[in-house]
C-alpha positions as CSV (number, residue, x, y, z in Angstrom):
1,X,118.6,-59.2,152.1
2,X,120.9,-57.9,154.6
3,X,124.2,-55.7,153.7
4,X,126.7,-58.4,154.1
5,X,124.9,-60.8,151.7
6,X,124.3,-57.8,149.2
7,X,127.9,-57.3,149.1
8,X,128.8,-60.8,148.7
9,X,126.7,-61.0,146.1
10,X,128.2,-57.8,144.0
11,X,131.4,-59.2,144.5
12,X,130.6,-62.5,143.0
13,X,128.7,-60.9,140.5
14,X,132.3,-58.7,139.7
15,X,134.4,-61.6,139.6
16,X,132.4,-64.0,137.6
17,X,131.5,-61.5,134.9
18,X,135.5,-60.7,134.5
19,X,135.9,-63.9,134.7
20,X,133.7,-65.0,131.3
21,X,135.1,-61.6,129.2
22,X,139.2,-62.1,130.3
23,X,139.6,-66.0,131.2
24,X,136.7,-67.7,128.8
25,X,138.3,-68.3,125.3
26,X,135.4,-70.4,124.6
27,X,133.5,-68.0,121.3
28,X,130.3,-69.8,122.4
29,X,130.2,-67.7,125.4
30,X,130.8,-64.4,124.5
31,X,127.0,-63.0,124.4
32,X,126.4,-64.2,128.1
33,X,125.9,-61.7,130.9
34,X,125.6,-61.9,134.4
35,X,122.5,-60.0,135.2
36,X,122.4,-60.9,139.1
37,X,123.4,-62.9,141.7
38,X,121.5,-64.5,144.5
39,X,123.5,-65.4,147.6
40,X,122.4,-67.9,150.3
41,X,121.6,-66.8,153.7
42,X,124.5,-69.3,154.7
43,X,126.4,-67.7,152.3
44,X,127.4,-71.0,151.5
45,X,126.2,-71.0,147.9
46,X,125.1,-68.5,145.1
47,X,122.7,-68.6,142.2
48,X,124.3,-66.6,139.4
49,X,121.9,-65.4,136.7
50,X,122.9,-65.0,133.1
51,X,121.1,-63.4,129.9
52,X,122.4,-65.1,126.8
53,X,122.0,-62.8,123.9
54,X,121.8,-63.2,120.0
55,X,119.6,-65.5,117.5
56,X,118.7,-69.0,118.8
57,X,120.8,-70.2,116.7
58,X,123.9,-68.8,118.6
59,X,122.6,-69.1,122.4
């Protein structure tokens, strides 16, 4: 993965994860975590990874 897409992808990775923990009221949310993000070579689109933590019956 070049630099430019390995920055893009920190960056998305930054603002998504602030994003869930400042903007999200939603309580079913607040064990997820985003554990990586895979940017496109086009950089037109991302695949963001999440772990999802606690009992199955909360995830």
């Amino acid at each position: 993965m070049s630099r430019r897409l390995l920055k893009a992808a920190e960056a998305i990775r930054e603002v998504v994860s602030l994003a869930i923990v400042t903007e999200m009221r939603d309580p079913r949310i607040k064990n997820v975590t985003v554990v990586g993000v895979e940017v496109m070579p086009d950089m037109k689109s991302a695949k963001v990874h999440v772990s999802i933590m606690g009992s199955e019956k909360e995830q």
